[in-house]
LUMVEXZA-748223 format. One record per residue: residue number from 0; residue in one letter; chain; x negated, y negated, z negated of N, C-alpha, C in turn. Coordinates in pm, whole numbers. Layout:
N
   seq   type   mol     n_xx     n_yy     n_zz    ca_xx    ca_yy    ca_zz     c_xx     c_yy     c_zz
   NUM      a     A        X        Y        Z        X        Y        Z        X        Y        Z
...
***
This chain:
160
   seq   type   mol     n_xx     n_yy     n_zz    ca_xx    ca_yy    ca_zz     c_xx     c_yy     c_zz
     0      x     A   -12740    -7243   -11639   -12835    -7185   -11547   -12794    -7218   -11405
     1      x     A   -12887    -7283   -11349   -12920    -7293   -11189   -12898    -7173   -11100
     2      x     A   -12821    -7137   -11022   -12873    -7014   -10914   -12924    -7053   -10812
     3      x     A   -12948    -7033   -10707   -12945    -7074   -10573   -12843    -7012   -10500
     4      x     A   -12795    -7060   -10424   -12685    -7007   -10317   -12705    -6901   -10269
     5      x     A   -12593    -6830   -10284   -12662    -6684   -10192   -12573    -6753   -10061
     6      x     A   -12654    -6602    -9943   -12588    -6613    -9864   -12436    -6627    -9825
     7      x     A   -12363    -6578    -9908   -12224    -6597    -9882   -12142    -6677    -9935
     8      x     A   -12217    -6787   -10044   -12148    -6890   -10040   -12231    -7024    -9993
     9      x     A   -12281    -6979    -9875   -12351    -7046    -9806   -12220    -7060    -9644
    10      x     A   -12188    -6938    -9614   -12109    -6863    -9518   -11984    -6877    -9554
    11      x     A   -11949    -6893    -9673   -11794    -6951    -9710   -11780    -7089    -9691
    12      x     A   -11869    -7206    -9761   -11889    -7302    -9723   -11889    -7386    -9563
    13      x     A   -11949    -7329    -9499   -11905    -7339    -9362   -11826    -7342    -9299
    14      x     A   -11729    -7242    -9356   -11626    -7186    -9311   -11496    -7298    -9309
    15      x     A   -11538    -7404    -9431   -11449    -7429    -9479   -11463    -7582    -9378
    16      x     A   -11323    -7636    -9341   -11376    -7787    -9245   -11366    -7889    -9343
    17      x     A   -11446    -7956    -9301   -11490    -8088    -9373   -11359    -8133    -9377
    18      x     A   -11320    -8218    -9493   -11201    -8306    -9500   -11313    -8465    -9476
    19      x     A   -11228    -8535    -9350   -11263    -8653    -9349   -11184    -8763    -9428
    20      x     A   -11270    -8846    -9477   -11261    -8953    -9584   -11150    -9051    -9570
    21      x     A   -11102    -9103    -9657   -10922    -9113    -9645   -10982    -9300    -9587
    22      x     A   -10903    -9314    -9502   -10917    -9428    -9415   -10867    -9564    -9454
    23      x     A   -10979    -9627    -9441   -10938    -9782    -9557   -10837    -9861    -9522
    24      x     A   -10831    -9826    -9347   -10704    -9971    -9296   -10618    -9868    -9128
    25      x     A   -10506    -9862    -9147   -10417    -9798    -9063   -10483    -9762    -8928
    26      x     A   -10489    -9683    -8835   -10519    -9663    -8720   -10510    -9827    -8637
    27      x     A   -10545    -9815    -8531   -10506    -9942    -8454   -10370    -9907    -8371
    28      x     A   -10315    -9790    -8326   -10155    -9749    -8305   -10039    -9839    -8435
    29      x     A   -10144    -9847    -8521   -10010    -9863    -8672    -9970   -10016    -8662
    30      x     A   -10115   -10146    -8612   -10118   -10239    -8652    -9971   -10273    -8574
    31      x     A    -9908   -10292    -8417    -9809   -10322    -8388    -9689   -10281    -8413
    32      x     A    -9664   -10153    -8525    -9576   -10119    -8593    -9561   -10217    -8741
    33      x     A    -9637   -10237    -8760    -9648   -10357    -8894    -9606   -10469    -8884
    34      x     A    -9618   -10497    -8804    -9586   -10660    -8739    -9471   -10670    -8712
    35      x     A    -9406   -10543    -8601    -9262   -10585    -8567    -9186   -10532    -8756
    36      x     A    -9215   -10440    -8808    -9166   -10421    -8964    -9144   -10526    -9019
    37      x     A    -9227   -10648    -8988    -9266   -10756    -9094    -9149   -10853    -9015
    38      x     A    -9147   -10842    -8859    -9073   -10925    -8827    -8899   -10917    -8847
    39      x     A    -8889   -10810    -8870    -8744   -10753    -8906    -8720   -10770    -9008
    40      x     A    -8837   -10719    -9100    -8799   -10798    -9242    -8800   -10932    -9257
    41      x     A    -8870   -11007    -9264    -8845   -11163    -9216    -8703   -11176    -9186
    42      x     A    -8680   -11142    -9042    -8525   -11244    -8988    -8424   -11140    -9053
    43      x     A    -8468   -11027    -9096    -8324   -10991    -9181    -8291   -11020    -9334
    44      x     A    -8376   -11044    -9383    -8373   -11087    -9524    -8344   -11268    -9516
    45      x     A    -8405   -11339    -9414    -8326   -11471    -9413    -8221   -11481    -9419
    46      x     A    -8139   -11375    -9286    -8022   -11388    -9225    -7916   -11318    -9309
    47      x     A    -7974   -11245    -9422    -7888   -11153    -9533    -7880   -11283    -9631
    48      x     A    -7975   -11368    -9632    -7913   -11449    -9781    -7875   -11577    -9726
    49      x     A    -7877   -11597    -9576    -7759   -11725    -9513    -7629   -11657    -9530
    50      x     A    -7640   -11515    -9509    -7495   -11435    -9466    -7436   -11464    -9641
    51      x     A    -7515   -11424    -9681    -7443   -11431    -9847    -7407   -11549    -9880
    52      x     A    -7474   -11645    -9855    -7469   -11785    -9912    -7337   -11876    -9857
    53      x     A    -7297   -11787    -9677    -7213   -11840    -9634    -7065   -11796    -9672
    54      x     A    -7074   -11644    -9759    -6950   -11538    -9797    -6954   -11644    -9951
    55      x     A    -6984   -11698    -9974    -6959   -11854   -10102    -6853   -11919   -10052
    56      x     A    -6917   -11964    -9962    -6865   -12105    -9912    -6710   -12047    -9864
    57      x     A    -6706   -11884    -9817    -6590   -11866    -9759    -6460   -11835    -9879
    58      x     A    -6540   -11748    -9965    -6465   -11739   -10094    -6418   -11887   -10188
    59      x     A    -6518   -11959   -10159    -6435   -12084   -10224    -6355   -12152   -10191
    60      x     A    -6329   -12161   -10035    -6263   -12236    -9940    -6099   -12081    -9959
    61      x     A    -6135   -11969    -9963    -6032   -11916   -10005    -5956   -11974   -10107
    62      x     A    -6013   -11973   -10271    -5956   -11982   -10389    -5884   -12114   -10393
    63      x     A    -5925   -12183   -10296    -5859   -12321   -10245    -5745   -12305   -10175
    64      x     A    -5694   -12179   -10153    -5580   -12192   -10059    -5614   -12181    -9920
    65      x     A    -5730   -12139    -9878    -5694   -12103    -9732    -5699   -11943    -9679
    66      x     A    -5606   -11918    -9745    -5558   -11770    -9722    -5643   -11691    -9576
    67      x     A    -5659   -11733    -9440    -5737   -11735    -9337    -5859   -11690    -9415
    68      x     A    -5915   -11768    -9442    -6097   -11743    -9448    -6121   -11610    -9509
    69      x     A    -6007   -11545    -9625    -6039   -11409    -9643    -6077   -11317    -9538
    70      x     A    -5978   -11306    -9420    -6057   -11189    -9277    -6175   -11214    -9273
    71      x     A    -6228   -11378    -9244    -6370   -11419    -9244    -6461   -11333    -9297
    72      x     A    -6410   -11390    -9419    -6492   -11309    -9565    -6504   -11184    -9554
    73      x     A    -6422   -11096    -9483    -6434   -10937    -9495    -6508   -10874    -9418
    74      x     A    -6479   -10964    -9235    -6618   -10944    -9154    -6725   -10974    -9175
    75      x     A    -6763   -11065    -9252    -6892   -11106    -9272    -6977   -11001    -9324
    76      x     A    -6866   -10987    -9429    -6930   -10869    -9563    -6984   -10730    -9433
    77      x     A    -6886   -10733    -9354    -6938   -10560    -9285    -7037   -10602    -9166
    78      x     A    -7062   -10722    -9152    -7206   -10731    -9066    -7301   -10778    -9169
    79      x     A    -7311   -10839    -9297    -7362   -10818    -9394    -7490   -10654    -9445
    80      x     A    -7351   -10581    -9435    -7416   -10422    -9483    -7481   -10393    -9343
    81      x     A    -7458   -10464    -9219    -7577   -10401    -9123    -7679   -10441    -9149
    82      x     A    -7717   -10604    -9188    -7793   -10670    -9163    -7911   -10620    -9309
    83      x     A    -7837   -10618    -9448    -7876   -10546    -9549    -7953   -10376    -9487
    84      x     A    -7915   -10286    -9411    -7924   -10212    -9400    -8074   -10228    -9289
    85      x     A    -8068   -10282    -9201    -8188   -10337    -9141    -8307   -10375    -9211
    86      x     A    -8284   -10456    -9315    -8371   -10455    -9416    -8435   -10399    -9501
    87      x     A    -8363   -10279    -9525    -8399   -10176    -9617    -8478   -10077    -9535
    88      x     A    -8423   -10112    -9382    -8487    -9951    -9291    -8686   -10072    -9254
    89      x     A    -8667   -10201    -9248    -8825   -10256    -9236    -8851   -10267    -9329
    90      x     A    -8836   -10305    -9511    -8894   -10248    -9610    -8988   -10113    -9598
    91      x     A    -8849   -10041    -9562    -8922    -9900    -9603    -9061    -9884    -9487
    92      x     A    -9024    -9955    -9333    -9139    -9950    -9268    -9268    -9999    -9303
    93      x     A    -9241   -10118    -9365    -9373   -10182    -9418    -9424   -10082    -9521
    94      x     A    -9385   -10023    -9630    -9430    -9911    -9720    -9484    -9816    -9647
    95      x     A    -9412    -9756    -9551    -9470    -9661    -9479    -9604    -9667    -9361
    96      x     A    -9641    -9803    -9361    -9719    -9873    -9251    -9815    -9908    -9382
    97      x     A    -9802    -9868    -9473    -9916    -9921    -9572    -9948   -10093    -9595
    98      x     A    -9851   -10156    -9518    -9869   -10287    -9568    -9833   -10331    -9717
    99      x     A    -9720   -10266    -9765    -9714   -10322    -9896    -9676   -10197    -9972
   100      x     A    -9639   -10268   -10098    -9632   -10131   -10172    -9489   -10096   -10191
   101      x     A    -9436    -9979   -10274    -9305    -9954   -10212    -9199   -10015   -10288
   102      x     A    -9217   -10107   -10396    -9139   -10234   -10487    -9043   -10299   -10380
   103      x     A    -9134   -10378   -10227    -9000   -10386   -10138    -8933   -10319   -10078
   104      x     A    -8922   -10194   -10092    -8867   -10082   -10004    -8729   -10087   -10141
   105      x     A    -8811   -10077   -10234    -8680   -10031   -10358    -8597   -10136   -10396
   106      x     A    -8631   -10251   -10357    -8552   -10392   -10397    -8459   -10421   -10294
   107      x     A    -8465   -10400   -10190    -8382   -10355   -10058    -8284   -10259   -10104
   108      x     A    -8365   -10115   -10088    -8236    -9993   -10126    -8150   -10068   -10245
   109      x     A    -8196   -10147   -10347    -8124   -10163   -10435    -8003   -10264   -10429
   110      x     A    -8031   -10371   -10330    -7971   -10459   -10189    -7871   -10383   -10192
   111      x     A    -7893   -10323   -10079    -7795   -10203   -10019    -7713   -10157   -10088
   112      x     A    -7728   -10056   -10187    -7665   -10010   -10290    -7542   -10145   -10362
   113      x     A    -7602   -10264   -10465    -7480   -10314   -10457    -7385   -10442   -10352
   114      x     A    -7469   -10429   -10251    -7376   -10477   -10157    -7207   -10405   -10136
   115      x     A    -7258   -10267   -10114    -7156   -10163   -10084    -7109   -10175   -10210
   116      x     A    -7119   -10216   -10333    -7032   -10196   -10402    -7000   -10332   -10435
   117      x     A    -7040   -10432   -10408    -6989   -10521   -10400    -6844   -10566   -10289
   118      x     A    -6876   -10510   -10197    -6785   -10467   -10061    -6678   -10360   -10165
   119      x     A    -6725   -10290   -10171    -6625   -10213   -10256    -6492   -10290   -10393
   120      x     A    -6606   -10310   -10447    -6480   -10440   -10536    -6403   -10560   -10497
   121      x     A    -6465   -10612   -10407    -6370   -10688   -10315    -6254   -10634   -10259
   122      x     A    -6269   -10483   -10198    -6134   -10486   -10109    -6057   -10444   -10220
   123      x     A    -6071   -10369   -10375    -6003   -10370   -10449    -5953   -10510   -10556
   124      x     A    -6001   -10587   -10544    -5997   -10710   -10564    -6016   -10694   -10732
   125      x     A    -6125   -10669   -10771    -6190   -10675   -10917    -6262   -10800   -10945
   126      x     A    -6187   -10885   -10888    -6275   -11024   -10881    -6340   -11056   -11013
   127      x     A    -6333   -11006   -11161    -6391   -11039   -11273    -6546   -10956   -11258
   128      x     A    -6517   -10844   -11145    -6676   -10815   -11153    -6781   -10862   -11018
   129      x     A    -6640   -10910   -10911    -6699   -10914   -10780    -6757   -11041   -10786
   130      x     A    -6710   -11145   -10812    -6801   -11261   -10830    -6925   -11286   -10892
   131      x     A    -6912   -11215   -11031    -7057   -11260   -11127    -7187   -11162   -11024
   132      x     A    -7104   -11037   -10993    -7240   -10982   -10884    -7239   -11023   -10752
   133      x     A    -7199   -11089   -10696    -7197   -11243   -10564    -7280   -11338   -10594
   134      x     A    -7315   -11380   -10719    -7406   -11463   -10755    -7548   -11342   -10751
   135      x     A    -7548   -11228   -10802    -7636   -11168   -10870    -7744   -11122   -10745
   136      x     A    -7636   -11085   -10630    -7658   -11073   -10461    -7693   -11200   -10406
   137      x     A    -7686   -11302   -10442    -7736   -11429   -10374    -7842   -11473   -10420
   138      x     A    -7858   -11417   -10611    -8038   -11424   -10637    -8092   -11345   -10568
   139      x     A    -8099   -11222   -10529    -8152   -11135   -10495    -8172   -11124   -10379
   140      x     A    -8106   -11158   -10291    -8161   -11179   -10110    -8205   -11329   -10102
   141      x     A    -8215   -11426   -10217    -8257   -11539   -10217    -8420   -11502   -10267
   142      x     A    -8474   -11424   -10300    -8600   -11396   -10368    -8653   -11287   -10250
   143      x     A    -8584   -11197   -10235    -8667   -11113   -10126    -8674   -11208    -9994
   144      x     A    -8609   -11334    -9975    -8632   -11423    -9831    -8775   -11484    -9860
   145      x     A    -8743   -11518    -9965    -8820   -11655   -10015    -9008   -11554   -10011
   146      x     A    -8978   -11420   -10048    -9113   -11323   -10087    -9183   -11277    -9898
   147      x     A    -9020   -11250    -9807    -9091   -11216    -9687    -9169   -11317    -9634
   148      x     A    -9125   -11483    -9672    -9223   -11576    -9617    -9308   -11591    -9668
   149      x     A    -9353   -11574    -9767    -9473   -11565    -9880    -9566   -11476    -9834
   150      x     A    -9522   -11359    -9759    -9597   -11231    -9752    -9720   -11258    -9633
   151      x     A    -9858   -11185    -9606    -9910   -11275    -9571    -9876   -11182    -9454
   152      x     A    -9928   -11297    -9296    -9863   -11263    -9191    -9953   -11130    -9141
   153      x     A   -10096   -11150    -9145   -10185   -11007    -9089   -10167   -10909    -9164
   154      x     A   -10245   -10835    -9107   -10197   -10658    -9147   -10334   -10652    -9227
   155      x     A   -10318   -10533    -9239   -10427   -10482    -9409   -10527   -10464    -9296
   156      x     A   -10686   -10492    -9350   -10789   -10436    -9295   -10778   -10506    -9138
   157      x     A   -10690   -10630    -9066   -10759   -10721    -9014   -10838   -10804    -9049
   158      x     A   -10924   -10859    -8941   -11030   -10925    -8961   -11168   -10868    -9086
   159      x     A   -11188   -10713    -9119   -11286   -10665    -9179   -11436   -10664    -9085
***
């Protein structure tokens, strides 16, 4: 059965404020937050898997006997976890800027996570686990580089 409205849920209705309709593409404040996100991600995810690629070259030139390149190797690693850490904080911006979804935010944190423990087994020198995950860290900031250049350069809902 049909009623008609009475007056008072005519008067409740009113009462109540319109929810406006969920918005297809970021404010125009958001778009230059996206961009510099994208640009941080970009040069930090390059510069995280040159940094890795170059903590190789230093570890091998170690196992060779040049006792030296270990300090190398240890600074690298701790401007490494900045540069990792940069990445994870424009991941998470781009998620939060609605450019992408939050898969690169979590592939980062996950970056992060065994870097530090990669850093971690090194200074204890577990080299049977620190190496095979040195490779595992060099796929992995080798794929999130290779994905930030892939990613496309405009923001969501330009050019509509």
């Amino acid at each position: 059965m049909n009623h008609p409205p009475s007056d008072t849920t005519a008067a409740h209705q009113a009462a109540i404020p319109a929810i406006p309709a969920q918005q297809t593409r970021p404010p125009a404040t958001a778009r230059p937050w996206q961009a510099r996100f994208l640009t941080l991600f970009r040069v930090s995810a390059l510069l995280f898997a040159l940094g890795v690629l170059v903590q190789a070259v230093l570890a091998g030139e170690f196992v060779t006997g040049n006792v030296e390149l270990l300090k190398i190797h240890n600074v690298n690693a701790q401007v490494l976890s900045i540069v990792v850490l940069a990445e994870t904080v424009a991941a998470f911006g781009l998620w939060r800027t609605r450019l992408t979804s939050v898969r690169p935010a979590l592939a980062t944190l996950a970056l992060l996570i065994l870097t530090g423990a990669q850093m971690s087994l090194g200074h204890d020198r577990v080299l049977l686990v620190h190496i095979p995950l040195g490779v595992t860290v060099f796929g992995f900031a080798t794929a999130l580089a290779v994905w930030s250049l892939m990613f496309p350069a405009r923001t969501r809902g330009a050019g509509r």
